[in-house]
C-alpha positions as CSV (number, residue, x, y, z in Angstrom):
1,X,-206.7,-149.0,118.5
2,X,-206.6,-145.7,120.4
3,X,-208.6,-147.1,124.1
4,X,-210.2,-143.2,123.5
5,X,-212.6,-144.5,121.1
6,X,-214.1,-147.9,122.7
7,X,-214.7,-145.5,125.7
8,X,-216.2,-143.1,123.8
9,X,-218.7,-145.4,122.5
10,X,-219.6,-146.9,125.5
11,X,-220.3,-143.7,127.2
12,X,-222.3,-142.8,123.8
13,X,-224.4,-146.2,124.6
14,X,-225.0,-144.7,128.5
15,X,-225.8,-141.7,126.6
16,X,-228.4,-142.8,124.0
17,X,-230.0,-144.5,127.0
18,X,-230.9,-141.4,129.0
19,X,-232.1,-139.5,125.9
20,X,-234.6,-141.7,124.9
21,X,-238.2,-139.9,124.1
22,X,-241.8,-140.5,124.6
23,X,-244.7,-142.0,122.8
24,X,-246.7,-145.1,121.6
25,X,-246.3,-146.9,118.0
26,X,-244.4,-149.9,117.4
27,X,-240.4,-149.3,117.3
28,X,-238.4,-149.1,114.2
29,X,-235.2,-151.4,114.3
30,X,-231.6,-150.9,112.5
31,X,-233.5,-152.6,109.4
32,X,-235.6,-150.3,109.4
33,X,-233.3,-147.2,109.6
34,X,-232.0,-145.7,106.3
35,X,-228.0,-146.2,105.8
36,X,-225.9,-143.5,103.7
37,X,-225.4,-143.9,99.9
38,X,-222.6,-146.4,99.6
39,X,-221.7,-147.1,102.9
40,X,-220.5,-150.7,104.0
41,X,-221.3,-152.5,107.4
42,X,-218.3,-153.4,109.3
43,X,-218.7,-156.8,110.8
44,X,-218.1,-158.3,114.1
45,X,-215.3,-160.5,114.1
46,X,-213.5,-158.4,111.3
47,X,-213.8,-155.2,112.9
48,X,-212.8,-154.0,116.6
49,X,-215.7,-151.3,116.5
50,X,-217.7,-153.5,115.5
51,X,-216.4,-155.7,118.2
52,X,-217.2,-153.4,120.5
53,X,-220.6,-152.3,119.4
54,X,-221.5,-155.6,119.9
55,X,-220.2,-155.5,123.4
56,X,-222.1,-152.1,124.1
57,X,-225.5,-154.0,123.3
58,X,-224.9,-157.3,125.5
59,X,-223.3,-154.6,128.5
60,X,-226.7,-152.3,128.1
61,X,-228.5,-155.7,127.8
62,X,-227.6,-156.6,130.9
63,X,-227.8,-153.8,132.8
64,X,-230.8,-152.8,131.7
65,X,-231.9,-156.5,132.8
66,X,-230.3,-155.6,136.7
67,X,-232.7,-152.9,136.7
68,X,-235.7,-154.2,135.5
69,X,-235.9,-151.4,132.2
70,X,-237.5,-152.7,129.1
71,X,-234.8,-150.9,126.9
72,X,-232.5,-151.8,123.8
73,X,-229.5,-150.1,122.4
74,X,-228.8,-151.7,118.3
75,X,-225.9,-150.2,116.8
76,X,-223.7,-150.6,113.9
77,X,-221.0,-149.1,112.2
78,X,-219.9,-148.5,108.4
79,X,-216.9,-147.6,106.6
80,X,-218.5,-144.3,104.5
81,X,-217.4,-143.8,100.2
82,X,-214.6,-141.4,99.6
83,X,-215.3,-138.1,99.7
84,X,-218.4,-138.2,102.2
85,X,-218.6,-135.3,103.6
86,X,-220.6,-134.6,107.3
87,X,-222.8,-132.0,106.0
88,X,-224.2,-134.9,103.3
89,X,-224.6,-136.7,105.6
90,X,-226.4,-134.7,108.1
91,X,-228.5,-133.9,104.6
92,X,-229.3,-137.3,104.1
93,X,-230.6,-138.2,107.3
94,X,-232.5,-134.9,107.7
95,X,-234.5,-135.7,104.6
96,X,-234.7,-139.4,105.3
97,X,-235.7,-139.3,108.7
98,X,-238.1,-136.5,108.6
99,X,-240.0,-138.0,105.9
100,X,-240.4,-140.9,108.0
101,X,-241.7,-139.1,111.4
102,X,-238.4,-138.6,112.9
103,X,-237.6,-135.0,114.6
104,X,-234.6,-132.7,115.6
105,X,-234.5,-131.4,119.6
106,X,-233.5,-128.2,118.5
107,X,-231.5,-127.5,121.9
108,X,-229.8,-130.9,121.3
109,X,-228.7,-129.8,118.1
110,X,-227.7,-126.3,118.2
111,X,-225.4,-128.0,120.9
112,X,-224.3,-131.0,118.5
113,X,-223.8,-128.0,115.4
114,X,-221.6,-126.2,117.9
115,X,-219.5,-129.3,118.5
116,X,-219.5,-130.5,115.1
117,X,-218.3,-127.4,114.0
118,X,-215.0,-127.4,116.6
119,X,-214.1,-130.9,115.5
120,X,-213.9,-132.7,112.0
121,X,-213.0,-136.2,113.5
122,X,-216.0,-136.4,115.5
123,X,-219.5,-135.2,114.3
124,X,-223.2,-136.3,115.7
125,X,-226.4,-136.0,115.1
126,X,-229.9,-137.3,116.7
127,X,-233.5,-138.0,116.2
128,X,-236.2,-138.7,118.1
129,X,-239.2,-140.4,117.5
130,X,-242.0,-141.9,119.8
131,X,-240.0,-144.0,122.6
132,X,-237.0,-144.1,120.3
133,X,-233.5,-142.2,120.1
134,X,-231.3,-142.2,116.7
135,X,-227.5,-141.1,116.8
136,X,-225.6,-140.8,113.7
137,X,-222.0,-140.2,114.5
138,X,-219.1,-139.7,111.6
139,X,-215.9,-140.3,113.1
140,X,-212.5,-140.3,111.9
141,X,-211.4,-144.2,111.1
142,X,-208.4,-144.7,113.8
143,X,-206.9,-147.5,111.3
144,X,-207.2,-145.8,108.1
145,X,-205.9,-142.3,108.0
146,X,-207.9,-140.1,105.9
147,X,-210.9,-142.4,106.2
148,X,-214.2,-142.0,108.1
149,X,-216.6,-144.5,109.7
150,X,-220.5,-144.0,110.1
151,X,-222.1,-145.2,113.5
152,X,-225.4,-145.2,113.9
153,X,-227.0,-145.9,117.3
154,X,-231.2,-146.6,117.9
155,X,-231.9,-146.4,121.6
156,X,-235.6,-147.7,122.5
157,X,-237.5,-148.0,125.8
């Protein structure tokens, strides 16, 4: 696997951390968290990304620990169906996430459109609600050419 994309995600991790918002109801958790139509969860033990999602959560786990913060990182990652496409994806989260309290930071994602549209192998997204941070990242799958992955990241504090 290309060593780009475990550091990638572990500096998306550090990310997620320092963009988490404000506010006061109870947190939602991965379970929670709608996943696109037809997408299937890539497994630790099977899968290195999910290999290394699972070691982003136990490194933010413990550093968060070293400093005393009362904050979680969950992540997972999913191959997507054939012929996903980012802007139904972006859709899907926009309509599922809104209707559920979630919001856009409009300089955050005029930023993320600006990206997006510069580079189809790596496209992101992000929500915000109460004390929580959501990520949705479609990335080109680095073992399957032609094939994209879904990662979805939900920082809390």
């Amino acid at each position: 696997m290309n060593i780009r994309l475990p550091l990638a995600l572990t500096l998306l991790a550090l990310l997620l951390f320092t963009l988490v918002g404000c506010g006061n109801s109870a947190p939602a958790t991965l379970a929670v968290i709608p996943i696109y139509t037809d997408a299937t969860e890539l497994k630790p033990g099977e899968s290195a990304v999910a290999d290394t999602l699972v070691e982003n959560m136990k490194q933010n786990q413990a550093l968060t620990g070293q400093l005393g913060v009362n904050a979680t990182i969950e992540q997972k990652a999913f191959t997507m169906p054939a012929g996903a496409t980012w802007d139904d994806v972006k859709k899907f989260y926009d309509e599922n996430l809104t209707s559920s309290g979630w919001s856009s930071n409009s300089m955050i994602s005029n930023v993320m459109a600006q990206t997006n549209a510069a580079n189809d192998q790596f496209q992101l997204a992000n929500w915000q609600k109460n004390k929580q941070n959501l990520s949705v990242i479609m990335i080109a799958d680095p073992t399957n050419e032609g094939a994209k992955m879904l990662i979805v990241s939900l920082a809390s504090a």
